[in-house]
N, C-alpha and C positions, 0 to 999 in steps of 0.2 A: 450065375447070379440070377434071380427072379426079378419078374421082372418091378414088383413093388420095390425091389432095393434098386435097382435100373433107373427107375420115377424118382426116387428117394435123393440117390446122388446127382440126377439131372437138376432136378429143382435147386438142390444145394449148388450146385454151381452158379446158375442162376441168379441166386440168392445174393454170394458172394461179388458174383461183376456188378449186381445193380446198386449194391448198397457197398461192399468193399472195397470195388476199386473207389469209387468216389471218396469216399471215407480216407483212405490210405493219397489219394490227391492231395484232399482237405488240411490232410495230418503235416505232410510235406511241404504241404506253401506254408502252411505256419509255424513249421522249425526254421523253413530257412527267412521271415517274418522276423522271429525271435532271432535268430541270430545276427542278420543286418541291425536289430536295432542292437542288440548287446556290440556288436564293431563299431557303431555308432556312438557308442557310451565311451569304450577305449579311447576312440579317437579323439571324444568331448577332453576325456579327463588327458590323454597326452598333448593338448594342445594347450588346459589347463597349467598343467603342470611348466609348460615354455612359458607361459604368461606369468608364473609366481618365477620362474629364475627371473624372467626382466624386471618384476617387483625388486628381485635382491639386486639387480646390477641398479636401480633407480637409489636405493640404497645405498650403495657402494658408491655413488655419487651426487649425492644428496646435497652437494654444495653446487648442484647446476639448478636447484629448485625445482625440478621437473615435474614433480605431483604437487606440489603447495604454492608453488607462483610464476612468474616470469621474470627472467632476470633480463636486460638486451643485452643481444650479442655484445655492443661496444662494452660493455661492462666486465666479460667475460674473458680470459686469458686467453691465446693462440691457443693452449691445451685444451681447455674446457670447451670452445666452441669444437674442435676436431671431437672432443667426450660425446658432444652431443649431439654430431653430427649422426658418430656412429651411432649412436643410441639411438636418433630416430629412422637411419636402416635399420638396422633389428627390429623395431619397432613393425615397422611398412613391411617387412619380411615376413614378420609373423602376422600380420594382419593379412597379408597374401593370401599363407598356407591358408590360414584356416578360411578366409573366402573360399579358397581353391575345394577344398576339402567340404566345407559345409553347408556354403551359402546355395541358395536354390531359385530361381525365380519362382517358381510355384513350390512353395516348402508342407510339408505333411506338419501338424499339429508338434511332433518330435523334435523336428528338425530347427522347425521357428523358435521351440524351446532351448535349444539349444544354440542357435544363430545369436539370440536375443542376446545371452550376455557381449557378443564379440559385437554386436552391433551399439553395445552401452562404452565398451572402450573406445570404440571409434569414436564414437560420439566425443566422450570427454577429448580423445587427444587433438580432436577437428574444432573443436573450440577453442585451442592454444593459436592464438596469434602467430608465434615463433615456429610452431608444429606445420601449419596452416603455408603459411613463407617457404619452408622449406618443400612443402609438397610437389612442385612441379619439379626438384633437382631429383627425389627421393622417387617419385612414381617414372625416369625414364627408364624403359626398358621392363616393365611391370605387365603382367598382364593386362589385356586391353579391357574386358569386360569390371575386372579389378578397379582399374585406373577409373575407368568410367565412374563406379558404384562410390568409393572415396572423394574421389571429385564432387560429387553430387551432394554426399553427406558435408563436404568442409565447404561446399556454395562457392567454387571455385572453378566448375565446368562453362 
């Protein structure tokens, strides 16, 4: 080998670590970037998707008024109050997961986008008087940070 080709593939190596390796860094934090937020997007829409089944079980019991009014308990039959008991487990259940799952105390621009809608549900069902009552039987045994953040939203901590 002479030694201009010696100089030749020296520098090219060179070349390569200065600018390649970094380059190939760069390439890699931003697949795995893309990828966290694309699992972030699943997660969004699988958590969505439990949110429209309890739309269809709100549905399927649509004689407890649960999205259009408040009926009181005394009003409500031994079965219907047990309906809606379980209903607002489910409910605090999946309000859980997806705190567990989403919520951040310092959130990325993504993330808040994402939070926001589960923070607009909370909202409305923390503004249900009857929702509200039941909160301290529905949040034992809930996570503690959870239990806090709910609390705080329904002005009951």
């Amino acid at each position: 080998m002479t030694p201009e080709t010696a100089q030749f593939w020296e520098t090219s190596s060179y070349i390569v670590t200065v600018f390649g390796f970094p380059f190939a860094i760069f390439m890699f934090a931003l697949e795995n970037y893309k990828e966290r937020q694309l699992e972030n997007e699943e997660l969004y829409q699988k958590l969505a998707e439990e949110y429209a089944k309890f739309a269809n079980l709100l549905i399927q019991n649509a004689d407890l008024q649960l999205m259009t009014g408040s009926i009181a308990d005394s009003a409500l039959s031994p079965e219907q109050r047990e309906r809606k008991k379980i209903i607002f487990d489910m409910l605090v259940a999946l309000f859980e997961r997806a705190y567990i799952l989403v919520y951040e105390e310092n959130m990325d621009r993504q993330t808040k986008r994402l939070w926001a809608t589960w923070e607009d549900y909370i909202l409305f069902w923390c503004k249900r008087d009857d929702f509200k009552k039941a909160l301290p039987e529905l949040l034992v045994g809930e996570d503690p940070d959870f239990t806090g953040y709910i609390r705080k939203i329904a002005g009951t901590s």
